[in-house]
Every structure is written in structure tokens, then in C-alpha cells.
C-alpha atoms as one frame of an Amber mdcrd trajectory, in Angstrom:
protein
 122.914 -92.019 -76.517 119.466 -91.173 -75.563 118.400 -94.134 -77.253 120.311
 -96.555 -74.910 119.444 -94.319 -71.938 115.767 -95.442 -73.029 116.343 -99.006
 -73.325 118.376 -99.817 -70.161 115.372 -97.481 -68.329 113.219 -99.908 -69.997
 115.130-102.865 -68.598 115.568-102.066 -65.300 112.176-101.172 -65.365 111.869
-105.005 -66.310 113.849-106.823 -63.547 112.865-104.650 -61.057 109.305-105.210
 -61.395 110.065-109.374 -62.130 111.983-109.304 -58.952 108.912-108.001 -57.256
 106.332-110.596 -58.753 109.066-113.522 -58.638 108.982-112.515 -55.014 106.341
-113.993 -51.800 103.793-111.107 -51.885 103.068-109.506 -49.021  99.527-109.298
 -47.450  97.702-106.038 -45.637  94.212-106.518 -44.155  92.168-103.613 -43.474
  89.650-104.431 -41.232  86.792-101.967 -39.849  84.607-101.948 -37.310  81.128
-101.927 -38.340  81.442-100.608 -41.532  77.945-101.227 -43.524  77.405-102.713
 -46.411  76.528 -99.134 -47.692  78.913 -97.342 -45.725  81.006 -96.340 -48.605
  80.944 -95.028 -52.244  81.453 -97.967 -54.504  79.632 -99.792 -52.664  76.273
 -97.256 -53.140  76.569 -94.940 -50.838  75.634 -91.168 -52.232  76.949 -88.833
 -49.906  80.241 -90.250 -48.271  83.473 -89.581 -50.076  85.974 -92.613 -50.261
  87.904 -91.704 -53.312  90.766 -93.851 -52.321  88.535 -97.348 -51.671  86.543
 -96.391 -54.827  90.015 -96.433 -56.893  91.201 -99.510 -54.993  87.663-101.191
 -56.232  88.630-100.059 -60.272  91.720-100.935 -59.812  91.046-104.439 -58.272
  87.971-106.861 -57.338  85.148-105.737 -55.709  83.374-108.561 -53.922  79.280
-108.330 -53.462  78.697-111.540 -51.627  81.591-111.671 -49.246  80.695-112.674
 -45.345  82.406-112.525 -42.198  82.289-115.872 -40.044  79.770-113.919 -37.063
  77.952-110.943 -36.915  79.797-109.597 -33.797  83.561-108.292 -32.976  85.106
-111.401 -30.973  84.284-114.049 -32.995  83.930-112.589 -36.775  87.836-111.874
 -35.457  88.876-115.033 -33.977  87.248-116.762 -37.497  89.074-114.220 -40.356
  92.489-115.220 -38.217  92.054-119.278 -37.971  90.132-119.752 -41.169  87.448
-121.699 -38.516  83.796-121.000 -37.730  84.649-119.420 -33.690  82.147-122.118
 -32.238  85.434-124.798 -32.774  87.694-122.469 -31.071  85.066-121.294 -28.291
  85.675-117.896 -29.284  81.741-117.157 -29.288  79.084-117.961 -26.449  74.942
-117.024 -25.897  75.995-114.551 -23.163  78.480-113.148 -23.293  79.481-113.276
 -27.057  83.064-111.232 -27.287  85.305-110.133 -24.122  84.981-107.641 -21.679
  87.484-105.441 -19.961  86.653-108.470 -16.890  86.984-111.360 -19.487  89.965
-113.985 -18.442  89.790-115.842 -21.689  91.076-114.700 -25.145  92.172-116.751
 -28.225  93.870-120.287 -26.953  97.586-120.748 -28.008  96.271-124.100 -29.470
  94.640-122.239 -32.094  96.956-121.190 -35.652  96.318-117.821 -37.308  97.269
-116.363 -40.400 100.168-114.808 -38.935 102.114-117.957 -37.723 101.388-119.558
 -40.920 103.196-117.121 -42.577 105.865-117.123 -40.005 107.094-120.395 -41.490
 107.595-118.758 -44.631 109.896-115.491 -42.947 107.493-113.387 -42.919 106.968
-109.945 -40.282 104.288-109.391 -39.019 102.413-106.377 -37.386  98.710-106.022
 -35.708  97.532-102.523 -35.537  94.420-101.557 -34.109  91.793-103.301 -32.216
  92.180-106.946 -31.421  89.272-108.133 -29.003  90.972-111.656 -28.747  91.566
-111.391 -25.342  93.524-108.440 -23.489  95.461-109.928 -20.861  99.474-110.472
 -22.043  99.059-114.415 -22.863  96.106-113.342 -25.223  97.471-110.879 -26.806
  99.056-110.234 -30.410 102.419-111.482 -29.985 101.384-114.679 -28.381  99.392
-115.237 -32.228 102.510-115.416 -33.989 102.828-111.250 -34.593 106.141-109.446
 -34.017 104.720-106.653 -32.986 101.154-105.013 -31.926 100.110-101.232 -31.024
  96.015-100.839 -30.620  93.443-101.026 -28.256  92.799-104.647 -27.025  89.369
-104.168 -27.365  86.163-102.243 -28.484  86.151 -98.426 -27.734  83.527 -98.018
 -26.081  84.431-100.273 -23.201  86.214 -99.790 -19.509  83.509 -96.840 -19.575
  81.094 -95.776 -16.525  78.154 -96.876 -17.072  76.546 -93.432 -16.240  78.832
 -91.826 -19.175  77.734 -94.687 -21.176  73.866 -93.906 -21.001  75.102 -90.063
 -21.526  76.200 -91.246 -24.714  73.151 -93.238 -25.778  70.619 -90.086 -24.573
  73.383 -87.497 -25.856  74.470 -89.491 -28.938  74.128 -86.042 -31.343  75.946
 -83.960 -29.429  79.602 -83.564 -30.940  81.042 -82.218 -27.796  80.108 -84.834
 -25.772  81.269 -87.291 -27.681  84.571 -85.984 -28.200  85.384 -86.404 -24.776
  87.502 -89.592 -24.912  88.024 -89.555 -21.047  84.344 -90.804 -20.626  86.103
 -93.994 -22.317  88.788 -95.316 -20.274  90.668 -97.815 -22.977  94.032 -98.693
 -22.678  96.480 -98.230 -25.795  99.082-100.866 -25.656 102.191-101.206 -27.064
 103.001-104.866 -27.512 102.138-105.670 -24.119 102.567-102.612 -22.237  99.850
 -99.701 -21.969 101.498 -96.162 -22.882  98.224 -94.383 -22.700  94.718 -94.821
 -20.487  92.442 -93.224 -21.621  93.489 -93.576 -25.259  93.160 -90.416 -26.728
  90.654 -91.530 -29.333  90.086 -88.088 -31.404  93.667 -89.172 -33.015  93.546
 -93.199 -33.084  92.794 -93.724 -36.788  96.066 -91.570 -37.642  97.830 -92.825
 -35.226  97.100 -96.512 -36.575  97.778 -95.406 -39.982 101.202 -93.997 -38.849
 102.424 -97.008 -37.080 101.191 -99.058 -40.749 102.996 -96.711 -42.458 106.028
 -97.247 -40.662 105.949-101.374 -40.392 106.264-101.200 -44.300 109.078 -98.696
 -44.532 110.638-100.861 -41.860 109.893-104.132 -43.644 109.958-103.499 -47.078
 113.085-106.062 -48.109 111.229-108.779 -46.325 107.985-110.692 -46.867 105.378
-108.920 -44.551 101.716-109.543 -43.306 100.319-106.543 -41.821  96.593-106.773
 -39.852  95.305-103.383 -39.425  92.042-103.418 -37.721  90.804-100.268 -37.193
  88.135 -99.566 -33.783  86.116 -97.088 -36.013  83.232 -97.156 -36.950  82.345
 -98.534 -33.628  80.531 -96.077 -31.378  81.579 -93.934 -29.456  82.739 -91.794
 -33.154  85.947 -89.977 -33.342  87.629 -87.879 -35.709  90.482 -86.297 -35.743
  90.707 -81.855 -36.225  91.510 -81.731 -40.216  88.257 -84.537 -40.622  85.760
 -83.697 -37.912  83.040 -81.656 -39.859  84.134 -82.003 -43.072  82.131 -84.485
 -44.654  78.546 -83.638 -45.934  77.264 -86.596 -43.840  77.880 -85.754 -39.977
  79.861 -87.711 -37.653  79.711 -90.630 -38.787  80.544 -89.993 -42.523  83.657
 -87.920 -40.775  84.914 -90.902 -39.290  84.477 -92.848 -43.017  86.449 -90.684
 -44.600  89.499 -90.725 -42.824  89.371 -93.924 -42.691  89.353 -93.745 -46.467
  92.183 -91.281 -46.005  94.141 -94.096 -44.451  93.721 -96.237 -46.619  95.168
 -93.681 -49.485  98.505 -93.562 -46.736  98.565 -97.244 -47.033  98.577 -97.137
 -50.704 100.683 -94.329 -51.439 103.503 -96.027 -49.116 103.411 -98.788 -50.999
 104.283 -97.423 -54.264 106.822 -95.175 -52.898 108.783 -98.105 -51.591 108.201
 -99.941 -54.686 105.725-102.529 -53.393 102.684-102.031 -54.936 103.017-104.446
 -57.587 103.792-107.725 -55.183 101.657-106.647 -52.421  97.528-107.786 -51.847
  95.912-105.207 -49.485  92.418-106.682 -48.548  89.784-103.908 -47.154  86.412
-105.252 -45.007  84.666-104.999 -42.170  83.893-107.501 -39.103  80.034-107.514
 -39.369  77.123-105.136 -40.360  76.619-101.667 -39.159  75.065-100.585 -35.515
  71.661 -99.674 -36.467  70.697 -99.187 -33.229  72.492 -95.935 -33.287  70.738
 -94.561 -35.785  73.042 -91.897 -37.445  75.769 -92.888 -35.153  75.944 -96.281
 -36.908  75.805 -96.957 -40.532  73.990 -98.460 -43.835  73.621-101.886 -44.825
  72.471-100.464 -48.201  69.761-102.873 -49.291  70.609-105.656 -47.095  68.364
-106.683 -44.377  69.350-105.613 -40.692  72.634-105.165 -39.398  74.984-105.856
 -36.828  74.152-108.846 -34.128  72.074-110.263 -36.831  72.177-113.250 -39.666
  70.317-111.735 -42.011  72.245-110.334 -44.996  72.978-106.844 -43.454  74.747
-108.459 -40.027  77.002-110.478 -42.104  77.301-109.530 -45.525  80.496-107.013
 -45.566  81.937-104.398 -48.372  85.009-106.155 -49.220  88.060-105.418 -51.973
  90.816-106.529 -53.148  93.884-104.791 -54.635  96.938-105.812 -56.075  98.177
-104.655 -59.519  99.867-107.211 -61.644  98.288-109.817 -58.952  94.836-109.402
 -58.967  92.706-109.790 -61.993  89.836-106.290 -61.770  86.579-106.700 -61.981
  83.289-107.088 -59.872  83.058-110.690 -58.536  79.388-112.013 -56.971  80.594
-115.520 -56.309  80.493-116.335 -52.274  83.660-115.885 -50.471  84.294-115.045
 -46.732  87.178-114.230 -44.133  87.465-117.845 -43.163  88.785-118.203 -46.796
  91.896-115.584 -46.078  94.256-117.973 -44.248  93.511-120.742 -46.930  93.890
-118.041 -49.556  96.853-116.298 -48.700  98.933-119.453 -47.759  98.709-120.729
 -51.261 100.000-117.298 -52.236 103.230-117.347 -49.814 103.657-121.483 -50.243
 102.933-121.800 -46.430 101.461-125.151 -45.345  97.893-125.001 -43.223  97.869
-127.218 -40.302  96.484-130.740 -40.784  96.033-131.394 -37.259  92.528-129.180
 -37.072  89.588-128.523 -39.160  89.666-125.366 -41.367  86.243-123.952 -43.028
  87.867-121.864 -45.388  88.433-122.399 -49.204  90.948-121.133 -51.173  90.366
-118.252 -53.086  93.617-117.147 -55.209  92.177-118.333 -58.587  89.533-116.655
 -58.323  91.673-113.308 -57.339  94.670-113.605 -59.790  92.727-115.725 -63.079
  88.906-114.489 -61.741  87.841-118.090 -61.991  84.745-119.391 -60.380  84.871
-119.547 -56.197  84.864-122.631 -54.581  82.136-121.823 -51.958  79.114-122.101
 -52.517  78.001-122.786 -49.015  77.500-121.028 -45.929  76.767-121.512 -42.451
  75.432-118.245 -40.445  76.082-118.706 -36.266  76.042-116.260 -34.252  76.291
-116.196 -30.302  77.250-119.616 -30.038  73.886-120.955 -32.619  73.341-121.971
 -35.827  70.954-119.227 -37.146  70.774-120.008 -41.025  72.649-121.740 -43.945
  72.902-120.883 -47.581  73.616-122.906 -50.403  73.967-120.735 -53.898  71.221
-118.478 -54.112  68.589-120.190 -51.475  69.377-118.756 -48.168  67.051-120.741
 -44.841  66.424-119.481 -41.375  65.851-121.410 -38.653  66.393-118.831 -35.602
  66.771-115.428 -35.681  67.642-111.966 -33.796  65.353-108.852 -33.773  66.510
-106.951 -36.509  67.762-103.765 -34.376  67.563-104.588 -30.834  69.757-107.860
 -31.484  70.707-108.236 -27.798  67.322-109.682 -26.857  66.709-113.665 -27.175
  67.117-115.731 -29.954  63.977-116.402 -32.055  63.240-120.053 -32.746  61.112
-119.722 -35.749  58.148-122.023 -35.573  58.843-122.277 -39.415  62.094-122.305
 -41.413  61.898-119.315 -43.996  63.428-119.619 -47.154  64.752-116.606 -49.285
  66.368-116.992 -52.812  69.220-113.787 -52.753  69.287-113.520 -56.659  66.129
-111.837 -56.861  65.699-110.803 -52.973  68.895-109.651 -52.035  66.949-107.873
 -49.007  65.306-110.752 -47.629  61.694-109.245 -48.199  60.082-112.512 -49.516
  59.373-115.685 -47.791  59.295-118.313 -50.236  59.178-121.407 -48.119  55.813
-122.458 -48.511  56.443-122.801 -52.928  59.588-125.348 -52.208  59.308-127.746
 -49.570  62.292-129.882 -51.576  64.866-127.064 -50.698  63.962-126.504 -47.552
  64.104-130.351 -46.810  67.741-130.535 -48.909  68.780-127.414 -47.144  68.147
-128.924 -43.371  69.798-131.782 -44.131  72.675-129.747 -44.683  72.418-128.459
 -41.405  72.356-131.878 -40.180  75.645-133.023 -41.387  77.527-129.507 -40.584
  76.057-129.840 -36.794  77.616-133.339 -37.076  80.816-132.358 -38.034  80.859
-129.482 -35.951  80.766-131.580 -32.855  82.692-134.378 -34.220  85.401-131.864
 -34.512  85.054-129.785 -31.584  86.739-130.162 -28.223  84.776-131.895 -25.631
  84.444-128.641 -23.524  83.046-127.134 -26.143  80.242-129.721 -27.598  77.999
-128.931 -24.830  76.939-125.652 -26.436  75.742-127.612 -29.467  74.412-130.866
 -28.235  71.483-129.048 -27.170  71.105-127.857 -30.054  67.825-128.880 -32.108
  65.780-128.206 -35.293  61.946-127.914 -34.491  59.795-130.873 -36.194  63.722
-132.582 -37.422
């Protein structure tokens, strides 16, 4: 008897989990704000404890060389969604590079992101979190093809007084202070309606985690796509009672850990509702830490720079992948990037990409289920609304650049492309430019041609921005 108790255990065991691969899988994106490249324990860093990212890392692929499509909020956003560099969608400018609680824009209806792909193929869909794709109703989540959104509609430190703003910057290590979240005045919407102002930001990463948690409970018989994009680590820093002063590195390593502790709720939800093994959760961040804050902002480990920047450590993001009995573990350094995600994960569900537009993304799901080789091998760094740098395999060339820390100043045009090779120089320390003129001529070219096509295939409205756009001595 106990025998045949075994084997029909053993069986269901069986079906159940071939229902769940024979099934669409479903997709979860967790995506930080200005997370480092250091910022967490797998990925080098000593002191801050991420036990649950470190696990989803062994258990899945860790990705060294994976970039986000612009080293600030707005666009990096608007380009992980559409699987487009933002300079075809106008979702980046020189100015004013992402919205403003006074902005009137936000991502156009023309444009198709990941979650009305999916849509075709039945799936629900949830954004939690920040969204900085424009806050006004016809901008907002459900108007991209979500069924539902809960989050603040843009960065946290915004719709503040200016005075309580430069309190922060003079006051930045004082905890009391900065727990205030009424020197902050962002709304907390529900779908389109705000429930709270000021958002009571001491408890948002829980809160987001909560209304994650729930989504999957509530959609666990259908296919589902959920996009949580947390507004920490962005400064102002907030922790909630049973994290604030419990990590070993201050405030900021705090505010890591729970979201590390989120992403354990995540996980943990999924296997109880008997998920885990046809669902790919996806953890990154939308650019490089804010070094400007000093220990209010984070590590780009040994990448070069940070946030605002196209060096290494403005673009270059931690980034895993988990998905037992989908995803192949191990450590991949091929290039990939966000603008590969709607590509990627449309093969996955057998959804069709438009053919109306062009896409800059590759797709990437033989390299996560088989580890194959990636497809990219090329990448184009913009950033506020110019082409900065482009690198092909392991030669990476500037041609402008932003001050390293104080990115908000002007744009350098260097009088001189430099020219780095990443295998060796991973933190951009040696200029190499003057030992291979070839490169740097094959490497401009390059440029050339993606200009080209970039204004070939932009709307007229928006070519202006990069018809005046020029190479010194071309």
C-alpha cells in the first residue's frame, strides 16, 4: 500500500509540474531605482546582506555585462518597456531628460510595451511602483496595456519645496530628517486615482511588495506579467520600523535589504502557489547609483562613475535571472540589455512584436534556457537626448561625455574619441586610442550608420534633436 501511495505521489508530482512547464510562463520584473553595480552581495558588495538575490543568482544566471537603454529614470524606463532606444519614442531630451510633477507629456499611446504584447497572448498584467512615464491619467499604466497599477507616478523626491529639498542635501545624514516623508509631497495612485498625498514613504517598499504579493495569488490560474519597479534606492531613503537600523551599512544599506526582503516575498509566493517552476522573475536596476550623495547613494563596484553618466558605472546594472526548470544557472558575461526583454519574453509567451516600428532589442531566451552565446554584441550609449559612446565586443569609444559626479552640468565634446577595451579595463582607467587608430575608425563608422538609421526611423518631430548632431573631424 505504501508502495502505491509512493508512486501515484510520484506521478502527480509529474503532471503537475509538466502542466506548469507545458504552460506560457509568466514574467516578474524587479526593477530598482539606482541600485549600483555594487549595491548588493553577489554582485561584490561586503557589508550589505541580500541573502535572497544572492540565492536567486545560484539558483539562476547572473549577468555581468547587462545595460539599461539610458543612464536616467524616464528614458532607461520608456526603453526596458518598448524594446527601443527612448530617442525614437522622444522619451529623453538635453533639458529636461525625465518628467516633472509640471511635465504634460508621458509615453505616447503610439508606442507598444511589453505589457500589450503579452495582452494578445491573455495575459494580466500589474505595474507596481514607480512609473515616471508620464503622470497625468492618459499617461499612465493602464493606458500601456496594464490592468492594473498602484505606485508613485514618479521619482520620490519630487512635488517637494525646494527649501526642504536643500534641507535634505545640507542635512542628508540626519535620520530624522529624512524620515519625514511630508517634506515630499508625492501622490500614491491607485490606477488613476490618488488615495494618499504625501505618500507615506517609511512603508512604500512593503506596501509594493504586498500589492505583488497579492496580483499573483489573484492571478495564479492565468498567464501573468507583473512590473514591479520599486522608487528605492532613489534619494530621499526610507525604511520601514523592523529595517531602519538594522543593517551594518547605514541608511542606505537599510533600504537594500528590504528590498532584498521583498524580493524573498516575491519568491516565497511563488512556490506556495505552485509557480515557481513556470515563472521568470528578472531583478535590475534603471541606471547606476547617485554618487553625488555620497553615502546616501550607492556603489558602482569597479565600474567607472555612476548615474547620469555613459561610462560603465551609469549604465552597466546588477541584473539576474531566475526560473527553475527554465533557466539554465550559471554566470553569463555576454552583452545583453533591457531593450532585449520585450524581444525576449515574447518568444517565451509566442506573442508577435510589432512590425510596424523599429525594435533595438535581441532576443535573449537561448541564451537563458540552453546558455548559448547572446546575440548582441553591440551597443549604443545616449543619454539626454545624445549619442555619448558605442561598444562593439570588448572595445568601448567615447565621443562626449558627462562629469563623472556632477552629471547635470554640460555635455563634454571630447576633442578626441577615447577608446577603452572592457576585458582588461573593466573601469575605464586606460585610454588606448592613440595604439589603434583602425578601431577607432571601424568603431565611428558604426556610429555613422546607427545615427542614420536612427533618423531614418524616427518621427519627423523628433529628428531635429539629432540632425544637429555631429562627430568632430567626421
Amino acid at each position: 500500500m505504501k508502495k502505491i501511495i509512493f508512486l501515484i505521489l510520484i506521478a502527480f508530482s509529474y503532471f503537475n509540474l509538466n502542466a506548469q512547464l507545458n504552460e506560457k510562463p509568466n514574467f516578474v520584473i524587479i526593477f530598482c531605482d539606482d541600485l549600483g553595480y555594487g549595491d548588493i552581495g553577489v554582485f561584490g558588495n561586503p557589508i550589505i546582506r541580500t541573502p535572497n538575490l544572492d540565492l536567486m543568482a545560484h539558483q539562476g544566471q547572473k549577468w555581468t555585462q547587462f545595460y539599461v537603454a539610458d543612464p536616467v529614470c524616464t528614458p532607461s524606463r520608456a526603453g526596458l518597456l518598448t524594446g527601443r532606444y527612448p530617442i525614437r519614442s522622444g522619451m529623453t531630451s538635453s533639458k529636461r531628460p525625465v518628467f516633472f510633477p509640471d511635465s504634460a507629456n508621458g509615453l505616447k499611446s503610439e508606442e507598444i510595451t511589453i505589457a500589450e504584447v503579452l495582452k494578445e497572448q491573455g495575459y494580466k498584467s500589474a505595474a507596481v511602483g514607480k512609473w515616471h512615464l508620464g503622470h497625468l491619467p492618459e499617461f499612465l499604466p493602464q493606458s500601456q496595456g496594464f490592468d492594473s497599477y498602484f505606485g508613485i507616478p514618479y521619482s520620490n523626491d519630487m512635488d517637494d519645496t525646494r527649501e526642504s529639498f536643500m534641507d535634505y542635501l545640507v542635512n542628508s545624514s540626519n535620520l530624522n530628517w529624512i524620515s519625514k516623508t511630508e517634506n515630499f509631497q508625492v501622490p500614491l495612485i491607485q490606477n488613476t486615482e490618488v488615495i494618499e498625498r504625501p505618500a507615506n514613504q517609511r512603508t512604500i517598499t512593503k506596501r509594493y511588495t504586498e500589492r505583488a504579493v497579492s496580483f499573483i495569488k489573484e492571478n495564479k490560474s492565468d498567464p501573468f506579467f507583473l512590473y514591479l519597479a520599486h522608487s528605492l534606492p532613489h534619494i530621499p531613503l526610507f525604511a520601514s520600523d523592523k529595517f531602519l537600523g538594522s543593517s551594518k551599512g547605514g541608511l542606505y544599506a537599510d533600504v537594500i535589504e528590504e528590498i532584498d526582503w521583498s524580493v524573498g516575498q516575491i519568491i516565497k509566493t511563488l512556490k506556495e502557489n505552485n509557480l515557481d517552476k513556470n515563472t521568470i522573475v528578472m531583478f535590475t536596476s534603471d541606471n547606476g547609483p547617485s554618487l553625488f550623495f555620497k553615502t546616501h547613494g550607492g556603489s558602482a563596484g569597479p565600474l567607472r562613475a555612476g548615474k547620469g553618466t555613459t561610462f560603465e558605472g551609469g549604465q552597466r546594472v546588477p541584473t539576474i535571472f531566475w526560473g527553475p526548470g527554465i533557466i539554465e544557472p550559471g554566470i553569463i558575461s555576454d552583452m545583453g540589455s533591457t531593450l532585449d526583454i520585450i524581444n525576449t519574453f515574447s518568444k517565451m509567451a509566442g506573442a508577435k512584436l510589432p512590425d510596424d516600428r523599429k525594435m533595438d532589442g535581441y532576443d535573449l531566451s537561448k541564451v537563458l534556457t540552453q546558455k548559448a552565446p547572446s546575440p548582441r554584441n553591440e551597443f549604443f550609449y545616449w543619454a539626454f537626448a545624445e549619442l555619448h559612446a558605442v561598444r562593439k565586443n570588448d572595445w568601448k569609444l567615447h565621443i562626449k561625455q558627462r562629469k563623472p559626479v556632477e552629471y547635470g552640468q554640460p555635455t563634454i565634446v571630447l576633442d578626441k574619441p577615447e577608446l577603452y577595451n572592457l576585458s582588461g579595463d573593466v573601469s575605464e582607467k586606460y585610454n588606448v586610442s592613440d595604439k589603434h587608430p583602425e578601431m577607432i575608425s571601424k568603431m565611428l563608422e558604426s556610429i555613422k550608420v546607427h545615427l542614420k538609421d536612427v533618423v531614418d526611423s524616427t518621427p519627423d518631430q523628433l529628428v531635429d534633436r539629432i540632425k544637429g548632431y555631429s562627430l568632430r573631424n567626421d
